[in-house]
N, CA, C and O of each residue as an XYZ file, in Angstrom:
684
protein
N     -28.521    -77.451     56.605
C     -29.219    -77.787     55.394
C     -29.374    -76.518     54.574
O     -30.036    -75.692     55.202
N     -28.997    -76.101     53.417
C     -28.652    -75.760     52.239
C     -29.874    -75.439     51.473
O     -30.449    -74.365     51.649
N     -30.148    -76.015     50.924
C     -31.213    -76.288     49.560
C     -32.868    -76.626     49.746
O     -33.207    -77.388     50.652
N     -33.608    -76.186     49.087
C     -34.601    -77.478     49.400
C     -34.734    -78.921     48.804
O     -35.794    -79.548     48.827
N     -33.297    -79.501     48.145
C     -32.871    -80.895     48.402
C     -32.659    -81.603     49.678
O     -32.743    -82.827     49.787
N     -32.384    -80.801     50.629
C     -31.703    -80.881     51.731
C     -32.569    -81.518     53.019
O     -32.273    -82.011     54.108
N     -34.067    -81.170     52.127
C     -35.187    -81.502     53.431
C     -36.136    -82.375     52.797
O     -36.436    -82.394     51.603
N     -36.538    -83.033     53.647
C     -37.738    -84.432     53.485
C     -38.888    -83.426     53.350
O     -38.996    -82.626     54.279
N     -39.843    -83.334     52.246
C     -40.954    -82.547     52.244
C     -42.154    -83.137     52.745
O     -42.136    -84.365     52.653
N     -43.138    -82.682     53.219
C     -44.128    -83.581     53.398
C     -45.107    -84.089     52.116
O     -46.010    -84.927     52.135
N     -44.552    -83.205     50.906
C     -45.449    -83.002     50.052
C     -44.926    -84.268     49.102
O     -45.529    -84.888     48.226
N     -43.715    -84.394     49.559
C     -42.595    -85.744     48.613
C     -43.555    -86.667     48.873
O     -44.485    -87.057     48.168
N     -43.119    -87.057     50.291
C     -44.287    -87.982     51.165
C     -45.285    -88.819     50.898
O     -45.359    -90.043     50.798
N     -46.343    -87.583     50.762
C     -47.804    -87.844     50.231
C     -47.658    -88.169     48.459
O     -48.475    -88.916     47.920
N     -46.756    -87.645     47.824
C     -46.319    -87.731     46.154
C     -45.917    -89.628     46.406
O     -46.288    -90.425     45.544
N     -45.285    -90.027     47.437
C     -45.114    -91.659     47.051
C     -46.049    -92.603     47.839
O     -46.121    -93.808     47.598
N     -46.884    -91.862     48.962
C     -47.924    -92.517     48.963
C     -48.892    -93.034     48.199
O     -49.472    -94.116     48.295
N     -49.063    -91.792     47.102
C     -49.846    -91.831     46.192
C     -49.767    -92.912     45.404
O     -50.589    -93.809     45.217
N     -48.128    -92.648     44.722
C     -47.975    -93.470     43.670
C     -47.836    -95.342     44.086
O     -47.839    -96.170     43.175
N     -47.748    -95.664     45.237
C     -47.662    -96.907     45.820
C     -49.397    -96.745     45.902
O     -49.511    -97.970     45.949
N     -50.465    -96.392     45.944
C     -51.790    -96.418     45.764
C     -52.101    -96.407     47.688
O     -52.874    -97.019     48.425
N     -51.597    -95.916     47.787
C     -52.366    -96.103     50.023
C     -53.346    -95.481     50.093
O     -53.698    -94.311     49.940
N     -54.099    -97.152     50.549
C     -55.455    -96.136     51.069
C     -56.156    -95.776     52.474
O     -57.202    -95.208     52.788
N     -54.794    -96.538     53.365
C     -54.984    -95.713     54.213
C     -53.892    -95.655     55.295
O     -53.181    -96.657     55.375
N     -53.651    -94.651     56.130
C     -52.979    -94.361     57.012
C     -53.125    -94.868     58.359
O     -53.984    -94.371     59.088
N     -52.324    -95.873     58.799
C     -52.937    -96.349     60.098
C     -51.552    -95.136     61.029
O     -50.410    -95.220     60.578
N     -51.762    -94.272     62.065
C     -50.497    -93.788     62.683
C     -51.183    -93.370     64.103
O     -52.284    -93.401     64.653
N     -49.616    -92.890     64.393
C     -50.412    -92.580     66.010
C     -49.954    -90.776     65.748
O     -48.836    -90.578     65.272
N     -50.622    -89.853     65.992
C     -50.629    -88.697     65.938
C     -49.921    -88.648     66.750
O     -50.071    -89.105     67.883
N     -48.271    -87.617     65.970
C     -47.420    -86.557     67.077
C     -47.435    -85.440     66.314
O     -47.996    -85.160     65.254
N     -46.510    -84.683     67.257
C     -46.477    -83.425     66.696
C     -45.429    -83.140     65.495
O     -45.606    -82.202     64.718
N     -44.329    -84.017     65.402
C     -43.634    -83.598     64.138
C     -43.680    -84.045     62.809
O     -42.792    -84.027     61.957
N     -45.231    -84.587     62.728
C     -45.632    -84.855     60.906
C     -46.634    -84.047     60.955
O     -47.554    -84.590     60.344
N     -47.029    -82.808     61.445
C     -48.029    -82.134     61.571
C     -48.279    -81.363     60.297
O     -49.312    -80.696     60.354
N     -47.586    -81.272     59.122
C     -47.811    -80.576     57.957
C     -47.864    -82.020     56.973
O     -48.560    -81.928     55.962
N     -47.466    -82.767     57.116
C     -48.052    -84.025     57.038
C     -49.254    -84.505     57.289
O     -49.941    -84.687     56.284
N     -49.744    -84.776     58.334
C     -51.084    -84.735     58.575
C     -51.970    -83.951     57.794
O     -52.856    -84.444     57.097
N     -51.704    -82.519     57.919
C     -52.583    -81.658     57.115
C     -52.701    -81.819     55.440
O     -53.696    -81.677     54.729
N     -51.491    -82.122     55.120
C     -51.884    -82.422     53.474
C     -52.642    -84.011     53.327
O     -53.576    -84.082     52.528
N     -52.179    -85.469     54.213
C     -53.040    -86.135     54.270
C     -54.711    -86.124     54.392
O     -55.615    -86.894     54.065
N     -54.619    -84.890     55.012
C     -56.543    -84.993     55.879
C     -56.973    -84.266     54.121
O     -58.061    -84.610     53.658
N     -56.438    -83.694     53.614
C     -57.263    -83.199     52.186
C     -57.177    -84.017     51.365
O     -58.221    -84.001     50.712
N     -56.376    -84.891     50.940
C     -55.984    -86.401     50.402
C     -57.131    -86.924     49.914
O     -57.132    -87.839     50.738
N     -58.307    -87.172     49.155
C     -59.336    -88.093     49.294
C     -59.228    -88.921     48.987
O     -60.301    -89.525     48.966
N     -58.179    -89.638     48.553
C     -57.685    -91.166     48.393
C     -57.157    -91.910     49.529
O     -56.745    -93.069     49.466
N     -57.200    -91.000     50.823
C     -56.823    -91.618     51.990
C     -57.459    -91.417     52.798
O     -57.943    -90.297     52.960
N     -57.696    -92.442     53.614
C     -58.655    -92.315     54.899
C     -57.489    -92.582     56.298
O     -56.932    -93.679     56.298
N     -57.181    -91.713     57.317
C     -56.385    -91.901     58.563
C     -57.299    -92.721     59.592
O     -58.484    -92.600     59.901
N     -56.283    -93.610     60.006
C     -57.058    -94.046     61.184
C     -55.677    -93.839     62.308
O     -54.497    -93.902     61.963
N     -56.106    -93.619     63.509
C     -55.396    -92.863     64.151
C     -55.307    -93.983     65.519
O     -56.508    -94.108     65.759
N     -54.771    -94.629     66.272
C     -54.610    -95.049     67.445
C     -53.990    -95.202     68.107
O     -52.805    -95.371     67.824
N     -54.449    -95.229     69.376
C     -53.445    -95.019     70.633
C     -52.492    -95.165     71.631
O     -52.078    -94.637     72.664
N     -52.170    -96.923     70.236
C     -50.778    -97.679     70.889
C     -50.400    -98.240     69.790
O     -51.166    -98.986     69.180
N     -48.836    -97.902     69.250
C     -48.740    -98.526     68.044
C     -48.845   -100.282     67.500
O     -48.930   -100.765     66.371
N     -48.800   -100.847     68.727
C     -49.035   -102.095     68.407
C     -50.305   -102.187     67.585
O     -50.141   -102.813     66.537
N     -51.595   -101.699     67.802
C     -52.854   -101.578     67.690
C     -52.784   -101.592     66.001
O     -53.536   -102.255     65.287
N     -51.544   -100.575     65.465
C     -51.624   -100.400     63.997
C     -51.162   -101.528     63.149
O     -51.623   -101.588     62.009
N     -50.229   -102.525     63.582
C     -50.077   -103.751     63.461
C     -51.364   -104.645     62.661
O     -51.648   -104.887     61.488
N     -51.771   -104.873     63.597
C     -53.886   -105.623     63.821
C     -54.546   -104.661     62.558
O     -55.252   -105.055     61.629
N     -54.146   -103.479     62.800
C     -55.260   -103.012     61.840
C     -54.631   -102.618     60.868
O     -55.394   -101.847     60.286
N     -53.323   -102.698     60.117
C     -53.070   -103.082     58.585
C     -53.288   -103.964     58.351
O     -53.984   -104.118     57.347
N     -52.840   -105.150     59.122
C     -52.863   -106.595     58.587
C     -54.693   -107.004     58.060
O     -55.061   -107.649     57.078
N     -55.526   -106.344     59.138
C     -56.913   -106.688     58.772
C     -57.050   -105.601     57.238
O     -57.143   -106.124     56.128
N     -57.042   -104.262     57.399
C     -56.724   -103.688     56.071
C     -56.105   -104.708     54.894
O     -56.664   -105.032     53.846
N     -55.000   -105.052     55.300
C     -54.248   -105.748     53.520
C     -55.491   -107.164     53.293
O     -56.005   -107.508     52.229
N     -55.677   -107.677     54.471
C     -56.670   -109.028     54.137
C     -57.990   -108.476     53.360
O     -58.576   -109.283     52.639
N     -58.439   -107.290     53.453
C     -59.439   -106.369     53.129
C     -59.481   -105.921     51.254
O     -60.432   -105.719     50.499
N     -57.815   -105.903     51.011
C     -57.475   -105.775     49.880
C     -57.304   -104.135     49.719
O     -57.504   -103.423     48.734
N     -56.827   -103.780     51.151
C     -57.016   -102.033     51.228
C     -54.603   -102.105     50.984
O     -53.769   -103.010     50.989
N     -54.578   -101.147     50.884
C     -52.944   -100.834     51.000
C     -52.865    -99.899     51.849
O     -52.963    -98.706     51.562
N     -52.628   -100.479     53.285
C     -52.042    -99.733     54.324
C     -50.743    -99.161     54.339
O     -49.903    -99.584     53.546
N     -50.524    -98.431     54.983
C     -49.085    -97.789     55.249
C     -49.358    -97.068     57.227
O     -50.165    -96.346     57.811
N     -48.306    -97.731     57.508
C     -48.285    -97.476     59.150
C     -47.354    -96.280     59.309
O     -46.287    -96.343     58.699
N     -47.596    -95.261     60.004
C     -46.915    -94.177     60.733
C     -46.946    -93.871     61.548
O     -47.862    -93.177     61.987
N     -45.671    -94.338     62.349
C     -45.310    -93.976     63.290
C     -43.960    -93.562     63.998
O     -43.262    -92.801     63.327
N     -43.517    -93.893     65.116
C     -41.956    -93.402     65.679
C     -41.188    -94.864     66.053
O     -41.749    -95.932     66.300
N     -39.686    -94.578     66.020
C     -39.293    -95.969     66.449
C     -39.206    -96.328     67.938
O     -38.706    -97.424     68.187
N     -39.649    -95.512     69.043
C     -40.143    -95.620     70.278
C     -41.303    -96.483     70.071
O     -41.388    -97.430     70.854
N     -42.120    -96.373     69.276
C     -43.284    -97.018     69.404
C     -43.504    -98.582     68.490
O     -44.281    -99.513     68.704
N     -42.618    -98.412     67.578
C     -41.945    -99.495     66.821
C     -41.297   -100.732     67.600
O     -41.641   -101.912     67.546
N     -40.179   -100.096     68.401
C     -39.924   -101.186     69.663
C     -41.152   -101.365     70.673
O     -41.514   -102.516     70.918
N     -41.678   -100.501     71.154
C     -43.074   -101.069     71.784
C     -43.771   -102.487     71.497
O     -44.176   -103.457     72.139
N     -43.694   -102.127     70.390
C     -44.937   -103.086     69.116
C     -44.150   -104.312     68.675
O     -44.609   -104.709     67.604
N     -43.049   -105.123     69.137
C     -42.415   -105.741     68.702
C     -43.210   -107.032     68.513
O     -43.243   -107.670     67.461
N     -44.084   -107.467     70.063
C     -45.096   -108.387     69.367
C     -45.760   -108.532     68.158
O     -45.773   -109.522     67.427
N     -46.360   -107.370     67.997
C     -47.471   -107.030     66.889
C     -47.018   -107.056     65.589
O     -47.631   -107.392     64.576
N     -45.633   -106.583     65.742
C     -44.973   -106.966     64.145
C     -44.720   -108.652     64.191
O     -44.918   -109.504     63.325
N     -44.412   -108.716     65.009
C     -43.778   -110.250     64.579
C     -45.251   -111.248     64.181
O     -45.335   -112.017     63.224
N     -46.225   -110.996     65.116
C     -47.135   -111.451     64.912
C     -48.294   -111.760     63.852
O     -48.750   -112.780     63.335
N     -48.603   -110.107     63.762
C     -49.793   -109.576     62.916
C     -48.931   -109.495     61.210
O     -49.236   -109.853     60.072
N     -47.926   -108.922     61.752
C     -47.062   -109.001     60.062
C     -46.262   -109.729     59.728
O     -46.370   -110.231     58.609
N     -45.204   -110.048     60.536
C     -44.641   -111.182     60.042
C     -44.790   -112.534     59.609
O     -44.619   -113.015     58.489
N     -45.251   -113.240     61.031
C     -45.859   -114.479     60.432
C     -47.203   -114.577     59.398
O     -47.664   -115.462     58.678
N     -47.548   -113.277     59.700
C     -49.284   -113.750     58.739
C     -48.947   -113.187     56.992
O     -49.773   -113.234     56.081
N     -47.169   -112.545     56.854
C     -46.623   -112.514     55.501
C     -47.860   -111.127     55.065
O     -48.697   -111.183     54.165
N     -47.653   -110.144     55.877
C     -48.474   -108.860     55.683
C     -47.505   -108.054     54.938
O     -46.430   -107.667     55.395
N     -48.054   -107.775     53.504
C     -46.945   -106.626     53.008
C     -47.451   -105.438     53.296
O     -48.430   -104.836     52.855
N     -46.460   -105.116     54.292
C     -47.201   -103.480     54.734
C     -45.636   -102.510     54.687
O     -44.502   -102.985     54.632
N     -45.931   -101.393     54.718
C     -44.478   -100.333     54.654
C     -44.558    -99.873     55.973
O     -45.521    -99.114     55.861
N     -44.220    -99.806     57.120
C     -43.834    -98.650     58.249
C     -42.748    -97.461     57.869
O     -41.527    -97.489     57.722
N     -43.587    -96.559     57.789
C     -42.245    -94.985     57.944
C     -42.365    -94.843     59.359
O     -43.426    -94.818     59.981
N     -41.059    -94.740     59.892
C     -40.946    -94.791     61.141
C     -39.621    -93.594     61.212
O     -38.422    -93.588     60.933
N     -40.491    -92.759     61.684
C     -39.717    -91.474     62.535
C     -38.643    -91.848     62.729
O     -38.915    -92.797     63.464
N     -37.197    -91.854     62.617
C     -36.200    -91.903     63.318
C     -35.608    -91.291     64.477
O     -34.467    -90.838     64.383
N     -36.239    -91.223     65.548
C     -36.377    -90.308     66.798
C     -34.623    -90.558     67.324
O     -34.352    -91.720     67.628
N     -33.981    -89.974     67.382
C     -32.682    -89.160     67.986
C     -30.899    -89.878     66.964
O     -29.705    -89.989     67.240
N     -31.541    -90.085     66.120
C     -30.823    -90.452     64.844
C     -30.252    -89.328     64.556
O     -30.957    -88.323     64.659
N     -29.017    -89.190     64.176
C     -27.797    -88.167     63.412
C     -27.293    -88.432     62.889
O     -26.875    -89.546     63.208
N     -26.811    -87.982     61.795
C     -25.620    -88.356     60.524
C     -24.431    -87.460     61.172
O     -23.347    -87.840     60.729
N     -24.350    -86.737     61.789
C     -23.360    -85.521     61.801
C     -22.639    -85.553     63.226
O     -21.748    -84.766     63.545
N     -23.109    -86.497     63.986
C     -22.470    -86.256     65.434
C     -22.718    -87.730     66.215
O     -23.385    -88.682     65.811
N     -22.173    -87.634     67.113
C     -22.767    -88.622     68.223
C     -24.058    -89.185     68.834
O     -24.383    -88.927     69.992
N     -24.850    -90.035     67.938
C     -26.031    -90.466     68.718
C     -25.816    -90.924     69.941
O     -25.044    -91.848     70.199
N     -26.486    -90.304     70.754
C     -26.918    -90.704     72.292
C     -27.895    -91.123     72.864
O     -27.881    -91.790     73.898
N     -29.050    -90.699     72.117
C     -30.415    -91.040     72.162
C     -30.314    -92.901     71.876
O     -29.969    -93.305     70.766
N     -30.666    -93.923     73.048
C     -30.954    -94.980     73.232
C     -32.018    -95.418     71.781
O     -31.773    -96.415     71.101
N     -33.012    -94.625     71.536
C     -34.097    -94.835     70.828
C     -33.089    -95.152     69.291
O     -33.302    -96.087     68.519
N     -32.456    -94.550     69.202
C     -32.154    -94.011     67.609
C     -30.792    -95.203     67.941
O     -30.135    -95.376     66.915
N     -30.394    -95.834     68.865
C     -29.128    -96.597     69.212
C     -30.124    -98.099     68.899
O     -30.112    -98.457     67.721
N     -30.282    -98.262     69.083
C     -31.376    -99.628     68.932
C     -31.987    -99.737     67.885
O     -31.926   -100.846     67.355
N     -32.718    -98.759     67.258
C     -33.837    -99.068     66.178
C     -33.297   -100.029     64.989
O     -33.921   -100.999     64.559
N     -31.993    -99.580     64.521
C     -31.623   -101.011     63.387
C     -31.173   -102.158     64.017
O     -31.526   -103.184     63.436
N     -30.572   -102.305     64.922
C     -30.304   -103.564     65.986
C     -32.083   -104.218     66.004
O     -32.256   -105.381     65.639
N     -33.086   -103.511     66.374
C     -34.396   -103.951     66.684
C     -34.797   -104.437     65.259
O     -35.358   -105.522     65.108
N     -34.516   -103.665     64.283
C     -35.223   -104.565     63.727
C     -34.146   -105.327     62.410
O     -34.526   -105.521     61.256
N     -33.192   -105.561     62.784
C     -31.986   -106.787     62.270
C     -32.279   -107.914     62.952
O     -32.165   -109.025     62.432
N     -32.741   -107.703     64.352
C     -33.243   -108.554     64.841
C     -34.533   -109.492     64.508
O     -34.821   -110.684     64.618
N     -35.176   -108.246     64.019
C     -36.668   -109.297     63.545
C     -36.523   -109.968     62.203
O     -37.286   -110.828     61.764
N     -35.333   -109.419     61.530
C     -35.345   -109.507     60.200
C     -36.243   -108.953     58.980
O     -36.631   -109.371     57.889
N     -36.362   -107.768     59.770
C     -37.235   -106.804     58.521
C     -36.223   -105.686     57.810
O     -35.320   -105.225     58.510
N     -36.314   -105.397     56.904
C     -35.696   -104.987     55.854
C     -35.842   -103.619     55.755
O     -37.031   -103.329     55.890
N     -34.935   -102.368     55.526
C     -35.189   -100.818     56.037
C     -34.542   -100.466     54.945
O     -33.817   -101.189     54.261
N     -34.970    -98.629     54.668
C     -34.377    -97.894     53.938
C     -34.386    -96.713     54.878
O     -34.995    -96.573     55.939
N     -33.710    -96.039     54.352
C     -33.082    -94.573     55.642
C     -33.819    -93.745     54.554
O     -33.751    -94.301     53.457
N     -34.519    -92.549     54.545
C     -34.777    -91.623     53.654
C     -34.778    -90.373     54.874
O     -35.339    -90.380     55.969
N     -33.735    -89.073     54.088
C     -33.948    -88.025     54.886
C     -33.910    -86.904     54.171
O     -33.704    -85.768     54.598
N     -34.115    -87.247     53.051
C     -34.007    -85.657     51.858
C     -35.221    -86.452     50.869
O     -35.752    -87.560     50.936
N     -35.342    -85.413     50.037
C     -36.376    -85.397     49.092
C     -35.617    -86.326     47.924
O     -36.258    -86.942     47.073
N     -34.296    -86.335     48.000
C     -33.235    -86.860     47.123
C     -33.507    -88.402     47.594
O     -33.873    -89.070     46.627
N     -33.427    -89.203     48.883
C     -34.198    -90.313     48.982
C     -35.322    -90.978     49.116
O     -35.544    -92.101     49.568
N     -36.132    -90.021     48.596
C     -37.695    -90.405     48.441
C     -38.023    -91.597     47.669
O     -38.777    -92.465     48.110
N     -37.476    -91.650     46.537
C     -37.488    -92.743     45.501
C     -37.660    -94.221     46.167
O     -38.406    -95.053     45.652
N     -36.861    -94.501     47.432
C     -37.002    -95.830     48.943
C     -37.936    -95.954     48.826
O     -38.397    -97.015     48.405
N     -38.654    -94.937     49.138
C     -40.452    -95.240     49.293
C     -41.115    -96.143     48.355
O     -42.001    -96.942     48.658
N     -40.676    -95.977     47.327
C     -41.301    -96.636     46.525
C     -40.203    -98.119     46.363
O     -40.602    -99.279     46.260
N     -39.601    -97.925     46.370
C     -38.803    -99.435     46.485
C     -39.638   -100.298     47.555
O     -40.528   -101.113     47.313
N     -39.001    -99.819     49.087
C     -39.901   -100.143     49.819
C     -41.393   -100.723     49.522
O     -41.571   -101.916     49.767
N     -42.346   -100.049     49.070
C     -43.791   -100.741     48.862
C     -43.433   -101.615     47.924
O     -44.218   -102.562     47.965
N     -42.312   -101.806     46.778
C     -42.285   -102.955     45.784
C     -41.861   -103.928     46.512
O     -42.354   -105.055     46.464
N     -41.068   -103.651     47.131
C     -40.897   -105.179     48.413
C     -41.294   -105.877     49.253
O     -41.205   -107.077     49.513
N     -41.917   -104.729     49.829
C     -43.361   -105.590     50.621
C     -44.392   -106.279     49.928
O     -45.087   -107.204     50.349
N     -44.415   -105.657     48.684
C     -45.762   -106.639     47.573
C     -45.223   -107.877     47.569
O     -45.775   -108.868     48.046
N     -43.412   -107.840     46.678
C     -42.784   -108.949     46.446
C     -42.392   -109.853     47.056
O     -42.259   -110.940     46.493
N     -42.057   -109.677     48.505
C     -42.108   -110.687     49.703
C     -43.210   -110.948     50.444
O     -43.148   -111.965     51.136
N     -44.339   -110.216     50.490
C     -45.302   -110.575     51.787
C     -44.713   -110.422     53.405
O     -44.762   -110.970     54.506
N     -44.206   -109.423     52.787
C     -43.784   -109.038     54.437
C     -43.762   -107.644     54.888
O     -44.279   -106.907     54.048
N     -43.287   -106.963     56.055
C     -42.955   -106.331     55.978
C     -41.733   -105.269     56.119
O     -40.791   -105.573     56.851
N     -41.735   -104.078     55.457
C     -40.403   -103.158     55.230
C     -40.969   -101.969     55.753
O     -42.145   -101.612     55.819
N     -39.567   -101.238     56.234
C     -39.308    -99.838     57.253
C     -38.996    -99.321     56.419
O     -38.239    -99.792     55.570
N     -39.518    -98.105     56.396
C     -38.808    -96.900     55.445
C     -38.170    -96.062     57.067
O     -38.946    -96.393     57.964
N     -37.397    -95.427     57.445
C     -36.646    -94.883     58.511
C     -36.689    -93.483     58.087
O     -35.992    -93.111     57.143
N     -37.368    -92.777     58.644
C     -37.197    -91.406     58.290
C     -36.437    -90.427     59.129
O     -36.772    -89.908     60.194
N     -34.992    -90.238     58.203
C     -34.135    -89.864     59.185
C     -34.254    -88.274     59.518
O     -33.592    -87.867     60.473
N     -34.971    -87.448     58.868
C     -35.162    -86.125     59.093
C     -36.201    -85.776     59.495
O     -36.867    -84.887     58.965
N     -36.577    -86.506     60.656
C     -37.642    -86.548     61.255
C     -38.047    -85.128     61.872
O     -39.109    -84.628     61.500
N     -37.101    -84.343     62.964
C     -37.566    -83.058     63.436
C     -37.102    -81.503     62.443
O     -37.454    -80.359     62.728
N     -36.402    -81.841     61.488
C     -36.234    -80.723     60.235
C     -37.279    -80.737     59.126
O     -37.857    -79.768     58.634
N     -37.375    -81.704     58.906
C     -37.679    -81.894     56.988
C     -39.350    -81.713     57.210
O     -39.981    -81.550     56.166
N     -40.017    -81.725     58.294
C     -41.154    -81.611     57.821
C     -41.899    -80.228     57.797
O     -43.013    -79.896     58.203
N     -40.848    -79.514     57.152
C     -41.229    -78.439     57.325
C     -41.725    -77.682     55.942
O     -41.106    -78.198     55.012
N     -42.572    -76.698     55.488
C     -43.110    -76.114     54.448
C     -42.647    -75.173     54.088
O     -43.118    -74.588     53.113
């Protein structure tokens, strides 16, 4: 990577959170949105709620959007397949427009994926029939916001895939 086109900023991020209006962050804390996190926690238009199985974040957007709050879920696609109930359940059938950015954990453009996780994640969710955008530069940030227009416009929900998951979040 080249440029700072080249990298997913965290600061992009929080710039289309904004503008989609989120007010809050349901995710499960790791370590590689950690400059992420930190510009969220100063955010005062967002409140994090943080828990300890991603299914859990499921339940608590869907109660959020019934609330009239605009959730946005963050998390990894390890934990995405975990949660397969909880989407189908809490969001799908109950027509929850919510966005998941979901880490793209062992995803590559440049070589041989091997990583099982990153081999499955669009199979997983072609399967559910939820609808994704890949964003891994600051150059596809703009998804983000597509993304939240689609979830308004269907009542459902959409993956944003964040493919520069262990580079781009860097400052």
């Amino acid at each position: 990577m080249n440029s700072a086109v080249d990298h997913l900023s965290p600061d992009t991020i929080l710039s289309e959170m904004k503008k989609a209006a989120v007010t809050h962050v349901v995710w499960l804390p790791d370590s590689e949105t950690n400059w992420l996190f930190l510009l969220m926690q100063k955010e005062p238009t967002l409140r994090l709620i943080g828990v300890s199985r991603e299914g859990l974040a499921c339940s608590i957007a869907a109660g959020l959007s019934v609330g009239g709050k605009v959730p946005v879920i963050l998390i990894q696609n390890t934990g995405l397949m975990e949660s397969g109930d909880s989407l189908r359940g809490w969001l799908i059938d109950l027509h929850v427009p919510v966005v998941l950015m979901v880490g793209y954990r062992g995803w590559t453009r440049h070589g041989v994926t091997e990583d099982s996780a990153a081999i499955y994640t669009e199979r997983f969710l072609n399967a559910f029939g939820v609808n994704y955008y890949l964003v891994e530069s600051d150059a596809d940030a703009p998804r983000i916001s597509v993304a939240f227009a689609e979830a308004t416009n269907t009542r459902r929900p959409v993956v944003v895939l964040i493919g520069d998951e262990y580079h781009g979040f860097v400052r």
